[in-house]
C-alpha positions in Angstrom: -81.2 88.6 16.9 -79.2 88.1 13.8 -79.7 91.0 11.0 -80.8 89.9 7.4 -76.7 90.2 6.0 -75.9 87.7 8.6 -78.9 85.4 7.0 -77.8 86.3 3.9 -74.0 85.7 3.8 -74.9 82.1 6.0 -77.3 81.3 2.5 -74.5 82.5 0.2 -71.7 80.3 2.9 -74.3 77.1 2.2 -74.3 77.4 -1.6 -70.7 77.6 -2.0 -70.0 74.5 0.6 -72.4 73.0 -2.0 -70.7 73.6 -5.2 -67.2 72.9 -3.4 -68.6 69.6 -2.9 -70.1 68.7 -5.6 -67.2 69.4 -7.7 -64.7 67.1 -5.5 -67.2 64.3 -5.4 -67.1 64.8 -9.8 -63.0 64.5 -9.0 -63.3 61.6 -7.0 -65.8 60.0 -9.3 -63.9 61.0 -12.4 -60.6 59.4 -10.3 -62.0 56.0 -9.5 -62.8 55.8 -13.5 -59.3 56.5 -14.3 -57.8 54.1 -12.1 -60.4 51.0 -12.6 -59.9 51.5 -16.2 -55.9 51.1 -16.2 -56.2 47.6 -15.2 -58.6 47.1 -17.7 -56.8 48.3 -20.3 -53.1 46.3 -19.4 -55.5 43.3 -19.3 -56.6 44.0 -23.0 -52.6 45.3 -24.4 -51.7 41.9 -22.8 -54.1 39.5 -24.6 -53.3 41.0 -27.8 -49.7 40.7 -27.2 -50.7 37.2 -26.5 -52.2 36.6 -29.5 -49.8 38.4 -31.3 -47.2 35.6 -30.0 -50.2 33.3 -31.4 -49.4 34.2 -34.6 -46.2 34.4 -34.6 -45.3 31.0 -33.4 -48.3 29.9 -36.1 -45.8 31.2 -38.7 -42.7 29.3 -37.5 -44.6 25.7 -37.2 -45.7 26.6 -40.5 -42.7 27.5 -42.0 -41.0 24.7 -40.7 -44.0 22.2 -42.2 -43.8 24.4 -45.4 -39.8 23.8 -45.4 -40.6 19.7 -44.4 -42.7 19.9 -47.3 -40.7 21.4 -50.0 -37.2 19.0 -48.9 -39.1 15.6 -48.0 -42.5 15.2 -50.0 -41.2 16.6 -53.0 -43.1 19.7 -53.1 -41.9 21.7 -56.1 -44.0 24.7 -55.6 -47.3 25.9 -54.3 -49.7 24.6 -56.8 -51.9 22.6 -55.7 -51.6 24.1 -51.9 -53.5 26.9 -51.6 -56.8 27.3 -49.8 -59.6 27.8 -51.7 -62.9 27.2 -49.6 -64.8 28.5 -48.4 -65.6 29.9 -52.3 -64.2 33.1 -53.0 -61.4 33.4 -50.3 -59.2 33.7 -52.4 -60.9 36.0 -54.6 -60.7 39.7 -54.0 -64.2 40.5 -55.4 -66.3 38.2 -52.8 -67.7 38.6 -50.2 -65.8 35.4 -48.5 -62.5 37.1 -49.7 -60.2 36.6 -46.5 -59.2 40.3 -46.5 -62.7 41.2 -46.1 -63.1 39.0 -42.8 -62.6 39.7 -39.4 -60.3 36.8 -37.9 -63.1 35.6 -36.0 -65.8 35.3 -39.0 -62.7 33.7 -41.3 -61.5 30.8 -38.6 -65.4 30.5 -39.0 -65.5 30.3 -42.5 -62.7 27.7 -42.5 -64.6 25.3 -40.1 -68.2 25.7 -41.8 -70.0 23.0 -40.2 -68.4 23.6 -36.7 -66.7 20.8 -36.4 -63.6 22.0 -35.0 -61.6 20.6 -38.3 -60.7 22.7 -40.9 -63.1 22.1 -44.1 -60.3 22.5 -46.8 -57.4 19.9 -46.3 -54.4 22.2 -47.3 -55.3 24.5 -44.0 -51.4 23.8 -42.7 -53.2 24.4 -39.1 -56.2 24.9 -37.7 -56.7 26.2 -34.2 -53.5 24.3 -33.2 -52.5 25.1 -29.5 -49.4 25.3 -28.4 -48.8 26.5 -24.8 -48.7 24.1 -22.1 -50.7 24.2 -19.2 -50.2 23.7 -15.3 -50.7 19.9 -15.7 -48.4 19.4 -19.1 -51.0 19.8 -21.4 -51.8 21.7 -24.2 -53.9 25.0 -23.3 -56.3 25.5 -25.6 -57.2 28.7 -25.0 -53.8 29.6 -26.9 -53.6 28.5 -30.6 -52.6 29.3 -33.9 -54.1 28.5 -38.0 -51.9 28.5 -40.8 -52.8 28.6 -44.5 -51.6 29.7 -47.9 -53.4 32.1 -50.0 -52.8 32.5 -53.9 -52.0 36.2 -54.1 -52.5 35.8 -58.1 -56.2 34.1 -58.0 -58.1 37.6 -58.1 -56.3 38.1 -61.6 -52.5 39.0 -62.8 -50.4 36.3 -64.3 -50.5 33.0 -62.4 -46.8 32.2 -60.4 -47.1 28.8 -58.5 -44.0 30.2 -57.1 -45.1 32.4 -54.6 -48.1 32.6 -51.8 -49.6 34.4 -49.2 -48.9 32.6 -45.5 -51.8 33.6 -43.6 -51.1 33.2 -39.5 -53.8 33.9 -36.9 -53.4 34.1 -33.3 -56.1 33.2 -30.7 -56.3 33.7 -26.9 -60.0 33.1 -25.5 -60.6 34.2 -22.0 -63.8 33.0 -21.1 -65.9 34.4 -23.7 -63.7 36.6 -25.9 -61.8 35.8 -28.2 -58.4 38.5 -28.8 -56.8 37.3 -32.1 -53.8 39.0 -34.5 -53.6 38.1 -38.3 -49.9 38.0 -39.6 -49.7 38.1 -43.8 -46.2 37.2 -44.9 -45.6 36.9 -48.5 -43.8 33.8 -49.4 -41.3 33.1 -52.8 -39.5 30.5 -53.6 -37.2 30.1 -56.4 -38.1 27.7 -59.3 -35.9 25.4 -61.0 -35.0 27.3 -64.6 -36.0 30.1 -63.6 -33.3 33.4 -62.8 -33.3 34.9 -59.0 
């Protein structure tokens, strides 16, 4: 027959054994998360480096369209060139102003009526893709909009000289949408005028 210290110590043994597990299951649990998440989060770094590429190669169609423009349609300066719908994106103080968007809600706001056209005809681009796919093809989950902001329209004295190039990168994958926004201020050099 087993005295009551035996009983006891085999109760105190049981409740140890207990905690000891339960705190390597909360490792194990705690080491599962960890490494499921790392995928996860490679997979996100490498859509937005994906956009960001988006943008970027927005910016070089568009400045070689800007360029195109200025030596062969006679452009002269960026009057006239400037995106100005919807309303007020142009205009610090609105609610539409392009700053206050999220790239998502301002691709929006340049297609209004979801048409899959840009509503203002000096957008440069508009959700133009540009990578090609298996086939030869263009992928359209990869594309690019280009557009040209007047950086004097919320107020200060008006240049026709200089702009805001506006570039934003898309990748969708399935349903999300990973975009980057690229704001390059743009000058050109008038004729009369000193550098």
């Amino acid at each position: 027959m087993k005295n009551r210290g035996e009983q006891k110590e085999r109760g105190a043994g049981l409740i140890v054994l207990i905690i000891v597990m339960a705190f390597l299951l909360t490792v194990g649990a705690v080491l599962i998360s960890v490494t499921g998440t790392g995928p996860r989060v490679a997979g996100n770094v490498r859509l937005q480096e994906q956009a960001f590429n988006a943008a970027e190669a927005g910016f070089d169609s568009a400045w070689n369209a800007l360029e195109e423009s200025f030596l062969a349609a006679g452009w002269t300066s960026f009057d006239g060139h400037y995106v100005t719908s919807p309303s007020g994106i142009d205009l610090p103080i609105d609610k539409d102003y392009f700053r206050r968007l999220n790239d998502e809600d301002l691709l929006d706001a340049l297609d209004n009526n979801g048409d899959g056209i840009a509503d203002d005809l000096n957008v440069i681009f508009f959700k133009n893709p540009y990578v090609l796919n298996q086939s030869g093809g263009l992928d359209a989950r990869y594309t690019y909009t280009a557009f040209l902001i007047d950086d004097e329209a919320g107020g200060g004295d008006p240049d026709a000289g200089d702009a805001l190039l506006i570039c934003i990168g898309t990748v969708q994958q399935g349903n999300m949408l990973t975009t980057s926004q690229l704001e390059i201020e743009l000058s050109i050099q008038l004729a009369g005028t000193s550098p």
